[in-house]
Backbone as CSV, one residue per row, in Angstrom:
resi,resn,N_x,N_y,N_z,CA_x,CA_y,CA_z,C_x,C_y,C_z
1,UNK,244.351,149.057,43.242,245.579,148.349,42.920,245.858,148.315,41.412
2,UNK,244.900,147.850,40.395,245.182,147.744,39.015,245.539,149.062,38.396
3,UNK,245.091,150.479,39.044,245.310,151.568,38.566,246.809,151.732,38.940
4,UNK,247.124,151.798,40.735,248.794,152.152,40.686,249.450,151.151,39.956
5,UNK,249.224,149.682,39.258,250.094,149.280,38.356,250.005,149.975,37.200
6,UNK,249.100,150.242,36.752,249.368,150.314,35.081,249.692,152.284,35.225
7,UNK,250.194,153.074,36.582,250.336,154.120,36.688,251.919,154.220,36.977
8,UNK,252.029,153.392,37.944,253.499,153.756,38.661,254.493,152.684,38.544
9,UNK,255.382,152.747,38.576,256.964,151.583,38.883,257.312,151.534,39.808
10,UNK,257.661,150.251,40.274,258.047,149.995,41.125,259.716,149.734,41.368
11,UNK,260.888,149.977,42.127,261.863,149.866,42.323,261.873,148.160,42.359
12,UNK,261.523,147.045,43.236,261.215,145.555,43.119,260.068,145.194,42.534
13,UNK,259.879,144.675,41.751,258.414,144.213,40.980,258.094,143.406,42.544
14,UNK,256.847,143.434,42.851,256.166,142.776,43.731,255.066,142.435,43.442
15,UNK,254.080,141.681,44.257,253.015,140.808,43.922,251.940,141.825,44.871
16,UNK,250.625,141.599,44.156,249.875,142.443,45.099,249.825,142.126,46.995
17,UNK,249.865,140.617,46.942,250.164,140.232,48.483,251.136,140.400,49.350
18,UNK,251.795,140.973,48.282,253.377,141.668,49.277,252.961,143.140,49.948
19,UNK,252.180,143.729,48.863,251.271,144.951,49.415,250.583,144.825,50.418
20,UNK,249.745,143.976,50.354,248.259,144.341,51.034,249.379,144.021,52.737
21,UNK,249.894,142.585,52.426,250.383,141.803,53.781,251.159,143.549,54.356
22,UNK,252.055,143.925,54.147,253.002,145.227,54.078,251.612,146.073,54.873
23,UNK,250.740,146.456,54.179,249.619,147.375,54.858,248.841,146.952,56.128
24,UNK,248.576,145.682,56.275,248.344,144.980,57.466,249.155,145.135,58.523
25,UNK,250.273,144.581,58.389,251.140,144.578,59.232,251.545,146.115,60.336
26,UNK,251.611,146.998,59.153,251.927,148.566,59.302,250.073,148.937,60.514
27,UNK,249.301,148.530,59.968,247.929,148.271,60.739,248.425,148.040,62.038
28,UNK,248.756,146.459,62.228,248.675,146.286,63.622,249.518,146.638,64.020
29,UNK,250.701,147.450,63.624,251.738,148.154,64.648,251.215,149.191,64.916
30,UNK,250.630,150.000,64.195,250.138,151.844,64.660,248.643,151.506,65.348
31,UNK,247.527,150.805,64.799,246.298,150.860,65.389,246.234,149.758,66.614
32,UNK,246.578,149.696,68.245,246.619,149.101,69.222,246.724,149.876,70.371
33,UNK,246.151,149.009,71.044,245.867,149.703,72.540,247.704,150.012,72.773
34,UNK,248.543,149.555,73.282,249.615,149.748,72.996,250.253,151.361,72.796
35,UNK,250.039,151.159,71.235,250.743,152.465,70.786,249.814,153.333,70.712
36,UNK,248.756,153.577,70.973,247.959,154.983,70.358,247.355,155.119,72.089
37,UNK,247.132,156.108,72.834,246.998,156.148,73.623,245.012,156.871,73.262
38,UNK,244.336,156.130,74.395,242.869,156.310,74.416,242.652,156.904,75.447
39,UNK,241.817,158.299,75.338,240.862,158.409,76.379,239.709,157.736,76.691
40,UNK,239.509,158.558,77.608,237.908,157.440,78.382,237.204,157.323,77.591
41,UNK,236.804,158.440,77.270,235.763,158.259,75.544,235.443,158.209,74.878
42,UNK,237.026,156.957,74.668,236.739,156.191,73.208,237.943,155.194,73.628
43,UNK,237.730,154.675,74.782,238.367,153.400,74.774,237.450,152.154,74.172
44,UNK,236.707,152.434,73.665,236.571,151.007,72.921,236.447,151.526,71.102
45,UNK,236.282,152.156,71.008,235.860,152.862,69.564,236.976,154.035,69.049
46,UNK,238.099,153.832,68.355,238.878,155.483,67.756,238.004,155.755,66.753
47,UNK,238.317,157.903,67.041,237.449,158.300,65.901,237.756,157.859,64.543
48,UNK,236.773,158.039,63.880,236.998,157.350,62.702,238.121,158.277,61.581
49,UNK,238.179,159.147,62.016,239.082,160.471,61.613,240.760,160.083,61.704
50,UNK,240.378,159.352,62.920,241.910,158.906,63.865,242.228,157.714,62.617
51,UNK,241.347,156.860,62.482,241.534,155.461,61.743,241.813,155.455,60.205
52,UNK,241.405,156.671,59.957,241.577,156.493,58.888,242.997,157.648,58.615
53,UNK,243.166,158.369,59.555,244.531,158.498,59.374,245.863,157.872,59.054
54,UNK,245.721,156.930,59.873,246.270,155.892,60.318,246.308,155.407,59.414
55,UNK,245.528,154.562,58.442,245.302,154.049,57.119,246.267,154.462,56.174
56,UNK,245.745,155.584,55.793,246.504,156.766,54.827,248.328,156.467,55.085
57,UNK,248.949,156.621,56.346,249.943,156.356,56.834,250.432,154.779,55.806
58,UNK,249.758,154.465,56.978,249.981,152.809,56.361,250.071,152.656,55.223
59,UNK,249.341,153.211,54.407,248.839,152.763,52.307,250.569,153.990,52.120
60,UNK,250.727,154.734,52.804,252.158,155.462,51.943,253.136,154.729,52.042
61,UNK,253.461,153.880,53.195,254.533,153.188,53.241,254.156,151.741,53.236
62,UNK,253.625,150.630,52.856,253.177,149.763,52.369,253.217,149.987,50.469
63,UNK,251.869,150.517,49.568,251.696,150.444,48.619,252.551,151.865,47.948
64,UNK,253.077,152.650,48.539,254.069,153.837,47.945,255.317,154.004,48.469
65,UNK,255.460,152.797,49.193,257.254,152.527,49.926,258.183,151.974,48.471
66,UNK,257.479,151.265,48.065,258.628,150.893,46.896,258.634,151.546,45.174
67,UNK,258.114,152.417,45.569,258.051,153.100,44.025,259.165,154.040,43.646
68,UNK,259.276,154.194,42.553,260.287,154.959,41.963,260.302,156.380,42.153
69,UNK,260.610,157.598,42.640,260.627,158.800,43.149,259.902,159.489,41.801
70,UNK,259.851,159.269,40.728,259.001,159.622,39.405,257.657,159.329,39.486
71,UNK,257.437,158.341,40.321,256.093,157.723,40.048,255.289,158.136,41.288
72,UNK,256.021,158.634,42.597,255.568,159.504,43.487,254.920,160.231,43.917
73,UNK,254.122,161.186,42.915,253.857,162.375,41.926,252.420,161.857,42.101
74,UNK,252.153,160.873,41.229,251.576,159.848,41.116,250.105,159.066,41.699
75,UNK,251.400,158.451,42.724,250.733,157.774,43.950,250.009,158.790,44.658
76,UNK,250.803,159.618,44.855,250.355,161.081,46.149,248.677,161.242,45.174
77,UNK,248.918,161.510,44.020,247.378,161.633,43.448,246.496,161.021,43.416
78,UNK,246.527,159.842,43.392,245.565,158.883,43.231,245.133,158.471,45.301
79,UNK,246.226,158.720,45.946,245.946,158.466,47.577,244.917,159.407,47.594
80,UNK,245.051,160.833,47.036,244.072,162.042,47.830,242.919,161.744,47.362
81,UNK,242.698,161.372,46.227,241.465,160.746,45.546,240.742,159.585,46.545
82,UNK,241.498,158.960,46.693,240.872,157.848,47.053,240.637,158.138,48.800
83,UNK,241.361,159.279,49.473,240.672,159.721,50.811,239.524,160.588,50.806
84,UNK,239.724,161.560,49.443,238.979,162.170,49.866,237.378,161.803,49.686
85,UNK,237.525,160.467,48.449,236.268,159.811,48.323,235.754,159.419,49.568
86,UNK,235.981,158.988,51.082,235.648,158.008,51.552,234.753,159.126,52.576
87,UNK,233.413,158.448,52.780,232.757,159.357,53.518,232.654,158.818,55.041
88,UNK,233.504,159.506,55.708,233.470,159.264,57.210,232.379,159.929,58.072
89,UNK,231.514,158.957,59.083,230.619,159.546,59.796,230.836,160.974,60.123
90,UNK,229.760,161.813,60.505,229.831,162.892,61.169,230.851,164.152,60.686
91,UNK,230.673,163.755,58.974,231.487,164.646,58.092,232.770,164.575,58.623
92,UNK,233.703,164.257,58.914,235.012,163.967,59.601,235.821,163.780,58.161
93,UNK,236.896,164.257,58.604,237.445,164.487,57.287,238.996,163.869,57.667
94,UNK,239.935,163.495,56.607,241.286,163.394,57.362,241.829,164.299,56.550
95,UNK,242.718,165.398,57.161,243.841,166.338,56.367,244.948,165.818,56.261
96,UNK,244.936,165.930,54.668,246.137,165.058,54.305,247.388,166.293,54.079
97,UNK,248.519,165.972,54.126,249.402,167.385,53.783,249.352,167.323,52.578
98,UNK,249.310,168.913,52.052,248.818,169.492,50.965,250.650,169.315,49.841
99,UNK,251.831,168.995,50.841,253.137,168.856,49.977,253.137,167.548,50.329
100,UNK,254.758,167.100,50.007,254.903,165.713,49.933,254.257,165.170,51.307
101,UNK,253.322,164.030,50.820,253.559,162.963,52.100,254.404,161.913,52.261
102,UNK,255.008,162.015,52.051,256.521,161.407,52.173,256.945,161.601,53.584
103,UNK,256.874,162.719,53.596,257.538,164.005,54.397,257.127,163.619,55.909
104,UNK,255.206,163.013,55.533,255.327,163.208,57.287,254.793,161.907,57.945
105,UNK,254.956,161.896,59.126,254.332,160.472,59.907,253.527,161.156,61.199
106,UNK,252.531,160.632,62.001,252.075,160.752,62.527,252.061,161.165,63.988
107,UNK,252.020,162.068,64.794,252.184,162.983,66.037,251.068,161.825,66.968
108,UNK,251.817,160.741,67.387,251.203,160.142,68.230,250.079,160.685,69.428
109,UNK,250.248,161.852,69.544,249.444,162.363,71.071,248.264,163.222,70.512
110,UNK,248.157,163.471,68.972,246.988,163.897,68.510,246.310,163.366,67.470
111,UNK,247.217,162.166,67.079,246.517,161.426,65.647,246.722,162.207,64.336
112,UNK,247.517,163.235,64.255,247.592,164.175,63.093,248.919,164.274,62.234
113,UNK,248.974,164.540,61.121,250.174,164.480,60.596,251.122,165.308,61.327
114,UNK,252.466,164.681,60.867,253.700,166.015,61.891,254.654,165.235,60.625
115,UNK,255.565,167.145,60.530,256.558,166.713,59.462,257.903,165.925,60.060
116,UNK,258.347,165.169,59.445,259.559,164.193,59.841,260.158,165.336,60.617
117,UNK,260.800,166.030,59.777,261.711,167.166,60.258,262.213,167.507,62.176
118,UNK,260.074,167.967,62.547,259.957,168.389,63.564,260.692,167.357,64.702
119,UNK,261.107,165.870,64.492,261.250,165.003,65.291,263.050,164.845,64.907
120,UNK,263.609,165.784,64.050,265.003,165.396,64.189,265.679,166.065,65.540
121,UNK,266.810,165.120,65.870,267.521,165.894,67.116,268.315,166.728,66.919
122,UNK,268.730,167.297,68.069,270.090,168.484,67.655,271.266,167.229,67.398
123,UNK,272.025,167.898,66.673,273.561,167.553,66.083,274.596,167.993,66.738
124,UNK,275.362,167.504,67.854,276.545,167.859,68.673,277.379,166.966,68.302
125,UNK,278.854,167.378,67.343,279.453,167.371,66.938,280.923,166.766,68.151
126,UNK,281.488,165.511,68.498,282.109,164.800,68.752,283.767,165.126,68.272
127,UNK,284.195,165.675,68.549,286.111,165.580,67.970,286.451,164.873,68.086
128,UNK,286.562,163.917,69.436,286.909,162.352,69.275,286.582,161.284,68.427
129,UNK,284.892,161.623,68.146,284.970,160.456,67.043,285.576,160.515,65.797
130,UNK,285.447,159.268,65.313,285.852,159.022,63.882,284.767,159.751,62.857
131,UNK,285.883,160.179,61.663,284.438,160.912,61.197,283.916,159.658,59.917
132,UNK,284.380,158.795,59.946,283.348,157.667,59.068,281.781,157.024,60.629
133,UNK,282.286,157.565,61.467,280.968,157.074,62.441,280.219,158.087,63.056
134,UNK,280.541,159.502,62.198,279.614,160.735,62.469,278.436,161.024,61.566
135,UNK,277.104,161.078,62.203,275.874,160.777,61.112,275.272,161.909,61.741
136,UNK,274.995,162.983,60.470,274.280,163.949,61.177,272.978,163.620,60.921
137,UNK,271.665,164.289,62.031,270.732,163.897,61.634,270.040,164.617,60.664
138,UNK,269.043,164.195,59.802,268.085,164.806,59.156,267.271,163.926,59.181
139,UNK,265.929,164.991,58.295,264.382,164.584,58.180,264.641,162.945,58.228
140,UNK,265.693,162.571,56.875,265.255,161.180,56.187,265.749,160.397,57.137
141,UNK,267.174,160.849,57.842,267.399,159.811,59.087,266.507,159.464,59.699
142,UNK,265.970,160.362,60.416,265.111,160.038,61.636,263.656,159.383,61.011
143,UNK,263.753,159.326,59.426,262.153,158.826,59.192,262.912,157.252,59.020
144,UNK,263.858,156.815,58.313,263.969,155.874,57.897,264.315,154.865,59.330
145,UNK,264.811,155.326,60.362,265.321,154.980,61.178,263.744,154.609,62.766
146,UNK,263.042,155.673,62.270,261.723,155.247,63.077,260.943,154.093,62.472
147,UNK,261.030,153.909,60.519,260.333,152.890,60.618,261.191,151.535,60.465
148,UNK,262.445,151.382,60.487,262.894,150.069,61.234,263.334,150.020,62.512
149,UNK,262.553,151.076,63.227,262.272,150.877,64.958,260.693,150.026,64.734
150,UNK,260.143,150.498,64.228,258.568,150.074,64.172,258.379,148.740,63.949
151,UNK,259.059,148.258,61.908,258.568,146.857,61.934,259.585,146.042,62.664
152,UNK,261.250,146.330,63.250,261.149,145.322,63.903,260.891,144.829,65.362
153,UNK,260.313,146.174,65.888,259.551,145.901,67.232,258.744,144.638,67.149
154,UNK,257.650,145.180,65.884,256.942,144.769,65.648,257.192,143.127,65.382
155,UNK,258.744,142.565,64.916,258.843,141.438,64.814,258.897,141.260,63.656
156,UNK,258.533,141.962,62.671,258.478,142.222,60.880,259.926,142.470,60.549
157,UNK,260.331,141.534,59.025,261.546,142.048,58.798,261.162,143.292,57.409
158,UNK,262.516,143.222,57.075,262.667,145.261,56.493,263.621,144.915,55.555
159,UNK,263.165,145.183,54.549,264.180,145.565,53.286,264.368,146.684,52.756
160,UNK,265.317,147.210,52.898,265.961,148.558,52.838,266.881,148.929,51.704
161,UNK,266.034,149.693,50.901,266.366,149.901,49.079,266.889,150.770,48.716
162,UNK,267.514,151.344,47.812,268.034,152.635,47.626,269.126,152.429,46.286
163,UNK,269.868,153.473,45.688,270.873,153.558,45.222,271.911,153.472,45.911
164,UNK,273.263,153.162,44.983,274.248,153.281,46.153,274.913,154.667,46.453
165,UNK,275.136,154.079,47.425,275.786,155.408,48.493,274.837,156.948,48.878
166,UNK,273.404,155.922,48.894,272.603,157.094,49.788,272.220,156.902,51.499
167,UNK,272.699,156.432,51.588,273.030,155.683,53.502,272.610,154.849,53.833
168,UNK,272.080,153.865,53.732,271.068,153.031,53.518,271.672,151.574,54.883
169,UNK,273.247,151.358,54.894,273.963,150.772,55.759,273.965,151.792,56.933
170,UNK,274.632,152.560,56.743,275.293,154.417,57.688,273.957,154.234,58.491
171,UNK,272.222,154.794,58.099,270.925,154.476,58.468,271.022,153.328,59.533
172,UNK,271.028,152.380,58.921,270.420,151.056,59.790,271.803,150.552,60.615
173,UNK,272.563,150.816,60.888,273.993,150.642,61.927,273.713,151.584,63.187
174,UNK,273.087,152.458,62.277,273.027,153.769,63.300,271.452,153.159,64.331
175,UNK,270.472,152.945,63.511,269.528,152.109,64.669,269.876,151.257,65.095
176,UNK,270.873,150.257,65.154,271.552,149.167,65.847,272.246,149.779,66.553
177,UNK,273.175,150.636,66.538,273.751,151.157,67.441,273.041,151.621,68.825
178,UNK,271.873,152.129,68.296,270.621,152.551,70.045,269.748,152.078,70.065
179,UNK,269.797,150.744,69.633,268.713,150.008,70.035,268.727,149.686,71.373
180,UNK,267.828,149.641,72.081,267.530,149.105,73.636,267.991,148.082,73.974
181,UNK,268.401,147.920,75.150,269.478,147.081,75.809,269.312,145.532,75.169
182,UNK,268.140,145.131,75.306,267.372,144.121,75.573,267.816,143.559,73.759
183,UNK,267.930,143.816,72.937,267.973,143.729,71.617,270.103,143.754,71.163
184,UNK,270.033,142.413,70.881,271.529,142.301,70.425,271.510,142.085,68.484
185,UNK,272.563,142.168,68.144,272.331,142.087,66.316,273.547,142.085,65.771
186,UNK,273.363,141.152,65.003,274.626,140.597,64.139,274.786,141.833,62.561
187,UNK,275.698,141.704,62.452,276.327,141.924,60.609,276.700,141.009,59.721
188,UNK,276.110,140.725,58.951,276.456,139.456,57.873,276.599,140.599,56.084
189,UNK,277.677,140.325,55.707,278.187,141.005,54.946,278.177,140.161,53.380
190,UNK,276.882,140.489,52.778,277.042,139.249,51.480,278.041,139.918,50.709
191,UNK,278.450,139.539,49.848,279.353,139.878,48.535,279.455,138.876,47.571
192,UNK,280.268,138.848,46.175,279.886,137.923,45.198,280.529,136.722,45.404
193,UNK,280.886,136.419,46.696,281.950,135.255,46.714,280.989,134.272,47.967
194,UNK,280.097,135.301,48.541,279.523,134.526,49.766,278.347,133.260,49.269
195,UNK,278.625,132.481,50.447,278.101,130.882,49.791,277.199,130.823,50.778
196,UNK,276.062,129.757,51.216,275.196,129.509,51.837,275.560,128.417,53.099
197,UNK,276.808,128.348,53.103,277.760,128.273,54.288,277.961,129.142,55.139
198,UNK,278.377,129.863,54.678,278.577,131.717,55.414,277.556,132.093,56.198
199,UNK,276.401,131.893,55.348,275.276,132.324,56.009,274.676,131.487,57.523
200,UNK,274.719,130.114,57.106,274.823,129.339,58.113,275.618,128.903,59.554
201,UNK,276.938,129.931,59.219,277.880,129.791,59.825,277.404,130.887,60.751
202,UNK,277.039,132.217,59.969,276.734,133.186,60.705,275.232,133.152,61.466
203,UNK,274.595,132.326,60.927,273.223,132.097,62.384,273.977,131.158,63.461
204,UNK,274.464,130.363,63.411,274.890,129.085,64.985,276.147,129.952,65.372
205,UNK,277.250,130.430,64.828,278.045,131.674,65.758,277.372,132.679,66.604
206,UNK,276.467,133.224,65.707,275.690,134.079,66.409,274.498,133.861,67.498
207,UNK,274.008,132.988,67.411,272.490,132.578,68.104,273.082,131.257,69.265
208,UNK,272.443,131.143,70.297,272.558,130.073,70.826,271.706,128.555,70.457
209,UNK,272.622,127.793,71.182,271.949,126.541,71.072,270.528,126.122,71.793
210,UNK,269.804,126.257,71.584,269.105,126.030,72.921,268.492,124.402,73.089
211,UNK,268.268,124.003,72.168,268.407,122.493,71.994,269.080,121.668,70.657
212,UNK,268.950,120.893,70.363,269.794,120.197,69.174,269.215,120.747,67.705
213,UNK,267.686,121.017,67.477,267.341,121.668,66.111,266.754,122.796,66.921
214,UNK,266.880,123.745,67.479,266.804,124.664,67.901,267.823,126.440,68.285
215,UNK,267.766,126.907,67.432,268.697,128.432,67.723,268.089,129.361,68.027
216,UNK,268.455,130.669,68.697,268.082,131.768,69.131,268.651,132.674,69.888
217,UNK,267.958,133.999,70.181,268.765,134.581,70.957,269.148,134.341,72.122
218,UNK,270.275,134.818,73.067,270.560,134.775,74.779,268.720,135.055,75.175
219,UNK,268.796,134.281,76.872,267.528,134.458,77.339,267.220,136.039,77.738
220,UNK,266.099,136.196,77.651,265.673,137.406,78.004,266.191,138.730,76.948
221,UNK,267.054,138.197,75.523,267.003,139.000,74.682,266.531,139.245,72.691
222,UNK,266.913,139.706,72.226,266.384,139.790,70.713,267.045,140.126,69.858
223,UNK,267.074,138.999,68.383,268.757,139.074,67.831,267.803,139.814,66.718
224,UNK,268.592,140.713,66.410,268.870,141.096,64.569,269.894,141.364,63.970
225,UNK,269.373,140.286,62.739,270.442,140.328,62.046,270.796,141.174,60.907
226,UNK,271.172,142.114,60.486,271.401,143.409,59.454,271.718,142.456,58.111
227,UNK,271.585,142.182,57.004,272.135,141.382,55.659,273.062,142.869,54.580
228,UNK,274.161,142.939,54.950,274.442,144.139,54.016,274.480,143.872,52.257
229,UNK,274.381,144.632,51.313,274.364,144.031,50.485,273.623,142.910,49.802
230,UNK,272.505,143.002,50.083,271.887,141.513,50.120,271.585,141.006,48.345
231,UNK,272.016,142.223,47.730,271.606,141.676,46.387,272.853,141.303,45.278
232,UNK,274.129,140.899,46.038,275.542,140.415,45.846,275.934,139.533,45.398
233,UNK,275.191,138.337,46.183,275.722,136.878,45.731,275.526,136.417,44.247
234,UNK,276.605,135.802,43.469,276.316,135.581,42.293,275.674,134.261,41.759
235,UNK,275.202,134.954,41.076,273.941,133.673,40.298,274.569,132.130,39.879
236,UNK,274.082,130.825,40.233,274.175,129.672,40.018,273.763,129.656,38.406
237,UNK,273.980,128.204,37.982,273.560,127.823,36.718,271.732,127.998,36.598
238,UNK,271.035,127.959,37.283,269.857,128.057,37.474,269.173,129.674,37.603
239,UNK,269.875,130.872,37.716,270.138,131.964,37.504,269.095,132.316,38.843
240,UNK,269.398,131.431,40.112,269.122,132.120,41.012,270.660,132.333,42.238
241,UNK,270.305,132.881,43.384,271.319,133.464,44.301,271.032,132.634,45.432
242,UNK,271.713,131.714,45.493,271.242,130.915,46.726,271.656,131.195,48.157
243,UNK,272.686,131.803,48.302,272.188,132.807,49.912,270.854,133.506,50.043
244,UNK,270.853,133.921,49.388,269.768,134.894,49.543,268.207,133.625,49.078
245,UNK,268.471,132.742,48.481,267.280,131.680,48.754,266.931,131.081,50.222
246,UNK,268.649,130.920,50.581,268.287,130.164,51.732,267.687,131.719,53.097
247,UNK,267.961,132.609,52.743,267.843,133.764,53.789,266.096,133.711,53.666
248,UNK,265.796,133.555,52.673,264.211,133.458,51.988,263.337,132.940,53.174
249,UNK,264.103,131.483,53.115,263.983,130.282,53.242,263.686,130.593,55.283
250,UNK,265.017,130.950,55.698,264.598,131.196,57.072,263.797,131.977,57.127
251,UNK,263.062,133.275,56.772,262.333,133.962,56.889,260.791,133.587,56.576
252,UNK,260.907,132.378,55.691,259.594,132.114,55.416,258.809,130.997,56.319
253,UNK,260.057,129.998,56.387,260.162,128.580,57.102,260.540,128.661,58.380
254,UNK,261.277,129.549,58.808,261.661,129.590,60.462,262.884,129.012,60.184
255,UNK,263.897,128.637,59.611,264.785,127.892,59.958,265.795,127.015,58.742
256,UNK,266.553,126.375,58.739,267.354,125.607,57.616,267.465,124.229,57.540
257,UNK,267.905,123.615,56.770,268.296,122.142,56.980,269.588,121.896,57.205
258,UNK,270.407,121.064,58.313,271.380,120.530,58.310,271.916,119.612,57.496
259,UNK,272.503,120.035,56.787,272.965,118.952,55.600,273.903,118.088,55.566
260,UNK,274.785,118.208,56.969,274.978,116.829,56.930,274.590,115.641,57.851
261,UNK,273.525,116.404,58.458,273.162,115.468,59.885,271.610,115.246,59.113
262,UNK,271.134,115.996,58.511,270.015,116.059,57.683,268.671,115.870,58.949
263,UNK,268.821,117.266,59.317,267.308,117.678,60.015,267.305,119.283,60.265
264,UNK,266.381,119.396,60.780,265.267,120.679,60.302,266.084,121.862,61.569
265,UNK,266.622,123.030,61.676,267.460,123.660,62.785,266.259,124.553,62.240
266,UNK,265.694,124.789,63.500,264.597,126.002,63.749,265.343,127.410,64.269
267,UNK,265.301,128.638,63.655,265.895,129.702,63.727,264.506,130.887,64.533
């Protein structure tokens, strides 16, 4: 950790516990009975080859998800170092791709790298649609778009960074758009005028009641909510953004305060 700071930049300055938590998390979504499918002989034990694949995965998009495309270069160097140090039983080795790993995520049915690419779909071209709602696919679609299938399966929320106008909305509309039945999701649109009303307005419109300090989704389904723009709202005298405190706030706390009935609405 002290080396990729004093090596690389980060796009959000973050705290090392934003890392490690980020690498955990990415853990228990890929390493589970669940998602990785076991044979007989090694349902209780994956090779260690497998695990530490898996790892590698995890440490690129956890501790090399938010870095600056300069500092990339970088990271990729100091990762191969630090795999290829690690001595796995029975000489077992993990092959890391020799170009960007950026590039690839993991071929569930063999534990091995596979380039994004190989997993884009064909592109059949629509005349009826609108062409502001035509997204062709590529590599980065289908990567960016598998891993906010992942953390919010997983129940993890996702902050989704970029410059403007590299798709970053276009991306994540487009996984709302096919998400599985079972999964409904709001749009909340910050801008420099939006207040922490808005925001509030837009969880109890959106979510049901289910008791008096209680909101959530319809039964038997799962809300997400998309925040466009989330870095919009303009700064108070205190030179913070208080939508985006109180958005904090549900994400950290579960929920808001009613301010004028003054009690605790669990989200």
């Amino acid at each position: 950790m002290p080396k990729l700071r004093r090596q690389c930049k980060e796009i959000i300055p973050s705290a090392d516990i934003n890392l490690i938590t980020t690498c955990t998390n990415l853990v228990l979504i890929f390493l589970n009975k669940e998602a990785i499918n076991l044979d007989d002989a090694n349902k209780h034990m994956l090779p260690h080859t497998t695990i530490m694949t898996y790892l590698s995965f995890c440490f690129i998009w956890s501790m090399g998800a938010n870095l600056h495309d300069n500092s990339r270069d970088k990271f990729q160097v100091m990762l191969r170092e630090a795999v290829n140090n690690v001595e796995l039983p029975n000489g077992g080795k993990v092959d890391l791709p020799s170009d960007d790993i950026y590039d690839y995520t993991i071929d569930p049915k063999y534990n091995t790298f596979q380039n994004w690419d190989e997993l884009k779909p064909e592109f059949k071209y629509n005349k009826a649609e609108s062409f502001f709602n035509v997204l062709v696919p590529t590599a980065d679609t289908v990567k960016y778009g598998c891993m906010l299938e992942k953390f919010t399966t997983g129940g993890y929320n996702v902050l989704v960074t970029g410059e403007t106008g590299v798709g970053k909305s276009v991306v994540t509309k487009d996984f709302l758009n096919n998400a599985p039945e079972n999964v409904n999701n709001a749009t909340v649109n910050f801008s420099g005028k939006t207040t922490t009303q808005n925001l509030v307005n837009a969880f109890e419109s959106k979510l049901e009641q289910r008791r008096r300090d209680v909101l959530g989704a319809k039964p038997g389904k799962r809300m997400i909510f998309f925040v466009d723009d989330v870095n919009m709202p303009q700064l108070d005298a205190g030179k913070a953004q208080p939508p985006c405190e109180l958005l904090r706030q549900v994400i950290d706390q579960t929920g808001f305060y009613d301010t004028k009935k003054l009690f605790f609405k669990k989200v």
